[in-house]
C-alpha positions in Angstrom: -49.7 20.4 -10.6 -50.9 22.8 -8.0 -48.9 23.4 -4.8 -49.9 21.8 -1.6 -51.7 18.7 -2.7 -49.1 16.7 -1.3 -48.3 15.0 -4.6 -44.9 13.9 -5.7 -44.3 15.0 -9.4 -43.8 11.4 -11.4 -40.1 10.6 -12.4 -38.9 12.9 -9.3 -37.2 10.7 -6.3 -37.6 11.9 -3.3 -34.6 11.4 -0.9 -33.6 11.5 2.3 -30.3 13.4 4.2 -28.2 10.4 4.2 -29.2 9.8 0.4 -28.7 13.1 -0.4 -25.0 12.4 0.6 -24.5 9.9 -1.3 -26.1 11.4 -4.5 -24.3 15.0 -4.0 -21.3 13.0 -3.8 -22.1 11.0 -6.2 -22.7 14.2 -8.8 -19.4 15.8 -8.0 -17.7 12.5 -9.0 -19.6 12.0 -12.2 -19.0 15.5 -13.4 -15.2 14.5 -13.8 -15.9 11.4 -15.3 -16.7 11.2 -19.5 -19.9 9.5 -20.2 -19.8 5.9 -21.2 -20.5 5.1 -24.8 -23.5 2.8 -23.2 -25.0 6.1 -21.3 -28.2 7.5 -23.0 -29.4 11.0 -22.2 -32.6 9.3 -21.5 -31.7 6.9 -18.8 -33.3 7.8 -15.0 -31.7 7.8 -12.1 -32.1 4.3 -9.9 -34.6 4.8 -6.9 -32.3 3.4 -5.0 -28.7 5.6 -4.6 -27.0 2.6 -3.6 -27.3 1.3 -7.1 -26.0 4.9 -8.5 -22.3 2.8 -9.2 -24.1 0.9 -11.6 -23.9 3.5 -13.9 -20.2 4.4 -13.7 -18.5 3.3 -16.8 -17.2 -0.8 -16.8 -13.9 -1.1 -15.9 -11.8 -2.0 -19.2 -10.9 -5.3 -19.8 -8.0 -5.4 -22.1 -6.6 -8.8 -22.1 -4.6 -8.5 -24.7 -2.7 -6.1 -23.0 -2.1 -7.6 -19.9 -0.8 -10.7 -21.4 1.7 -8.8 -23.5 3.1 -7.5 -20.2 3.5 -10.5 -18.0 5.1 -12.3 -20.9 7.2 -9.5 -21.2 8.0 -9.9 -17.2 8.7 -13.6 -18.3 10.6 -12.8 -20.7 12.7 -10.6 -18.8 13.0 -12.3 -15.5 13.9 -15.3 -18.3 16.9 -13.0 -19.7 18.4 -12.1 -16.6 18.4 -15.8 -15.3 20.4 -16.8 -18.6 23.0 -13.8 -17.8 23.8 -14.9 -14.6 24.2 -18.6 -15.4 26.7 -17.4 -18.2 28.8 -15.2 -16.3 28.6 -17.9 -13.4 30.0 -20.1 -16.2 32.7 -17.9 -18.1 34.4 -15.5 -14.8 36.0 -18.4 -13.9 34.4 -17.2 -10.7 34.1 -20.0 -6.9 30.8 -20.6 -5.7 31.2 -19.0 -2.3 31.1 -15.5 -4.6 29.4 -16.1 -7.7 26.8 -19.9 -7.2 25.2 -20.2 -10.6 20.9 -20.0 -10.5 20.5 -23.6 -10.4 23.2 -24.1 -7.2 20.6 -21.0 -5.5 17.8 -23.2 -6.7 18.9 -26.7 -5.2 20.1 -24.7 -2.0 16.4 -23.1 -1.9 14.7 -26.6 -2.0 17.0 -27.6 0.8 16.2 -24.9 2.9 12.6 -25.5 2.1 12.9 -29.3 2.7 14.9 -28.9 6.4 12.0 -26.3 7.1 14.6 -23.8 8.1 13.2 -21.4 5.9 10.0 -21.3 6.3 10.8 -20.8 10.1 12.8 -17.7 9.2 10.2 -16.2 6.4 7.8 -16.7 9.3 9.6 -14.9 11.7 9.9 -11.7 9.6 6.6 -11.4 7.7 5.3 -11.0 11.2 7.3 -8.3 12.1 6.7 -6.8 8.8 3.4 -7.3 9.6 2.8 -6.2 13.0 5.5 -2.7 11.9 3.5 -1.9 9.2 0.2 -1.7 10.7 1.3 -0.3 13.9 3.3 2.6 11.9 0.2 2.9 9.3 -2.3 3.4 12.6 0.0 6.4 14.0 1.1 7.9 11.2 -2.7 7.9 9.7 -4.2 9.4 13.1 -1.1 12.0 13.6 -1.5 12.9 10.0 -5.3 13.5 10.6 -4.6 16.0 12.7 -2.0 17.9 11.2 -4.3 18.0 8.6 -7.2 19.6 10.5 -5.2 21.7 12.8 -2.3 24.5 11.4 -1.7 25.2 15.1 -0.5 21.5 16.4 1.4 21.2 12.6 3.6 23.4 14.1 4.1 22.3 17.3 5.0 19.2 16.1 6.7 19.1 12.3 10.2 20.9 13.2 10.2 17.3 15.4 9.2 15.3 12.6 11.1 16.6 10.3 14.3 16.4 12.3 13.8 13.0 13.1 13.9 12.3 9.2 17.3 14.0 9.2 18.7 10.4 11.2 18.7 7.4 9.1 17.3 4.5 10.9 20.1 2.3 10.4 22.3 4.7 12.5 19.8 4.2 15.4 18.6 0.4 15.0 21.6 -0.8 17.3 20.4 2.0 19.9 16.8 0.1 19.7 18.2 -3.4 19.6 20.6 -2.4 23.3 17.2 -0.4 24.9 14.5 -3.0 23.5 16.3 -5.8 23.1 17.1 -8.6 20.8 13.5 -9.8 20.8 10.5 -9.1 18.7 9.7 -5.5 19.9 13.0 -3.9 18.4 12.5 -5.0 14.7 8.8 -4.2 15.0 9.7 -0.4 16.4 12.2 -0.5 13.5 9.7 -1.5 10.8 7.1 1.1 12.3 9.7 4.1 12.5 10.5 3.3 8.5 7.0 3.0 7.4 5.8 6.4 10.0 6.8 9.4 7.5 5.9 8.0 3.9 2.5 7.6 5.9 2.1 10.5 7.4 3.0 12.8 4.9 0.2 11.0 2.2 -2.2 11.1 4.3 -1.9 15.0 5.4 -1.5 15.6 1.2 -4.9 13.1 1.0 -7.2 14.8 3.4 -6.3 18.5 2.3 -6.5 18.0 -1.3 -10.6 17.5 -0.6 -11.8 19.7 -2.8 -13.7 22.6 -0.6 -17.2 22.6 -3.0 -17.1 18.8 -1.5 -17.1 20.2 2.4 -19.1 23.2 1.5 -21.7 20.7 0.3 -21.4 18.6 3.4 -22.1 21.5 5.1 -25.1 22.5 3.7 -26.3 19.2 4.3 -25.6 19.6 7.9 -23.3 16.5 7.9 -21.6 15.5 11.0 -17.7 15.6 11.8 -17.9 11.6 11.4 -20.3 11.8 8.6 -17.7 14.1 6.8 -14.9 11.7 7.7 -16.8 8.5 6.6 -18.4 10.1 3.2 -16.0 12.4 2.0 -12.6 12.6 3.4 -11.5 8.8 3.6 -13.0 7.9 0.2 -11.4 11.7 -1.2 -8.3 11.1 0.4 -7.9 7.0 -0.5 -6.2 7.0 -3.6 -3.1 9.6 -2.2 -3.2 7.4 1.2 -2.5 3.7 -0.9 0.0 5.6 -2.6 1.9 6.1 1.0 1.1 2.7 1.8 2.5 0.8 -1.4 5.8 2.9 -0.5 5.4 1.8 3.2 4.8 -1.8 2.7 7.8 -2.3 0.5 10.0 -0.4 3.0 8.8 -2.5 6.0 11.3 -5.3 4.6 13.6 -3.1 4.9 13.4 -2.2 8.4 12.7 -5.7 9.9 15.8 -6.9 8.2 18.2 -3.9 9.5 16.6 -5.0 12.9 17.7 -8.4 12.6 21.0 -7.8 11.1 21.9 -5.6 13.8 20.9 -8.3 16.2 18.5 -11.8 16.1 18.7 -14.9 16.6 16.0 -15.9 14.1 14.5 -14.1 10.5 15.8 -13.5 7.5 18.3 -11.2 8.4 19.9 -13.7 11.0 19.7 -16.1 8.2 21.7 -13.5 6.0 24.2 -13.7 8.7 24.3 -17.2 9.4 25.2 -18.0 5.9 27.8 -15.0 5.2 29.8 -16.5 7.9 30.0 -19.8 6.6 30.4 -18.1 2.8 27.3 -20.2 1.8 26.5 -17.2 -0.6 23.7 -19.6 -2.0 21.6 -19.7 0.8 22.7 -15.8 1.2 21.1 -15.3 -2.2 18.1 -17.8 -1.2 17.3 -15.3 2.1 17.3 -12.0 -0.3 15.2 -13.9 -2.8 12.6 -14.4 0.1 12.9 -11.1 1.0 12.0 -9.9 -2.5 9.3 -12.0 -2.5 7.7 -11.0 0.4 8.3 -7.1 -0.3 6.1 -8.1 -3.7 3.6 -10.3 -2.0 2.8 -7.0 0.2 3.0 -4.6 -3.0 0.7 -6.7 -4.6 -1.7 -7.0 -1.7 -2.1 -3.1 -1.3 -2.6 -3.0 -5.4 -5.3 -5.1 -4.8 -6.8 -2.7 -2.6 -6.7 0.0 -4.6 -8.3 -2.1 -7.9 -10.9 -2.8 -5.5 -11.7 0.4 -3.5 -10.4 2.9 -6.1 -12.6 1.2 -9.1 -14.7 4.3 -9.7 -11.3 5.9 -10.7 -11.6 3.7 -13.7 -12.3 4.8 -16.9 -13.4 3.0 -20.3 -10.1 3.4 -22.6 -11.0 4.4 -26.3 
């Protein structure tokens, strides 16, 4: 074909900036990834490059496997339930210091039944809640920039750093006398727990971009946002879960300090309630809960990362 007719050559795709993008991302993340035994040398790349994931390998789907390990879970979580109910039978052991699973069990459906419970559980999760996002939304922004600027890190990491240096605990009741008993206190608790875990993945996330990746943008003329949208988020993603799993678990942790320190409603005030009526049962019941919902937000952040991470997948052997 001569130049200047104004022909495209057939098979070639023309494409446009935003495309280009997408497919020079695209590339760079294929070039890590091994073939998939389906992939033939003479397949052609999709007009379209939002159908360019449709040729990333299928996520594996070992079934076996998985069922192997959450009968193993049973089988463990079956185990340790035995071993309690024996040594609540044989240490001679009252039920105000050692109740047996099936006393916890019959004082959980009571607590369920009076609602009393579910009030508490309530009470929490939304502090958890409310903590966790508000320290995520900081620590994410604030990270950001320490990221992108050497200068402000600093200014302002001696500060952050020192304020690691004071357990939380040690300050909650400071928060609880300022702030109050109410809602506020446990929520600045959770958040202050949750900031630094945060922060720190996502600084580690957005500088371990690879720099062919921003040259490329670059050369593409891509804008600040387009950079932030195309490349760092989805670079920096997998290291920024990572913080958040640890953050969502330690959340728990820092509404229940609030509300031990001081409440009049949660789980923590339930904690309290029932040491000092040595109803150890519904003391177990409450850290139960807790566990529960420290695994109910684990699981919710694995989600997203099985569902936004999925081109991390690879075809096992």
């Amino acid at each position: 074909m001569k130049e200047g007719d104004g022909e495209t050559p057939v098979g070639l795709v023309c494409l446009s900036a935003p495309e280009t993008l997408v497919f020079g991302a695209f590339l760079q993340t294929r070039a890590s990834v091994p073939p998939a035994p389906h992939s033939l040398p003479g397949h052609l790349i999709p007009r379209n490059p939002m159908d360019l994931r449709k040729l990333l390998p299928p996520p594996s789907r070992n079934g076996r496997g998985k069922r192997l390990r959450h009968w193993t879970a049973f089988a463990s979580l079956l185990a340790a339930l035995l071993a309690w109910e024996l040594a609540s039978r044989t240490s001679g052991l009252p039920a105000f210091i050692l109740p047996s699973p099936l006393q916890v069990a019959s004082r959980f459906w009571e607590a369920l039944a009076d609602g009393s419970l579910l009030v508490h559980a309530a009470v929490t999760l939304s502090e958890v809640l409310i903590g966790l996002l508000a320290g995520t939304a900081v620590a994410m922004g604030l990270g950001y920039a320490i990221a992108k600027s050497r200068l402000f890190e600093r200014l302002v990491a001696p500060y952050l750093v020192a304020s690691q240096a004071i357990p939380v605990v040690a300050i909650a009741p400071l928060l609880v006398i300022w702030f109050g008993p109410g809602m506020f206190s446990k929520v600045l608790i959770c958040a202050l727990i949750v900031f630094f875990p945060v922060l720190v993945n996502t600084v580690v996330g957005v500088r371990a971009v690879p720099r062919s990746l921003r040259d490329l943008m670059g050369s593409l003329r891509a804008t600040r946002a387009q950079v932030l949208r195309h490349l760092e988020i989805p670079a920096a993603l997998p290291i920024l879960l990572g913080g958040l799993r640890i953050g969502a678990t330690l959340s728990v942790i820092g509404a229940v300090v609030g509300e031990l320190v001081g409440a009049d409603r949660g789980l923590g005030f339930l904690v309290n309630a029932a040491r000092g009526r040595y109803d150890t049962a519904l003391v177990f019941v409450a850290v139960f809960t807790l566990v529960g919902l420290a695994l109910l937000l684990y699981g919710i952040v694995s989600f997203l990362e099985t569902k936004f991470l999925r081109w991390q997948e690879t075809p096992e052997a």
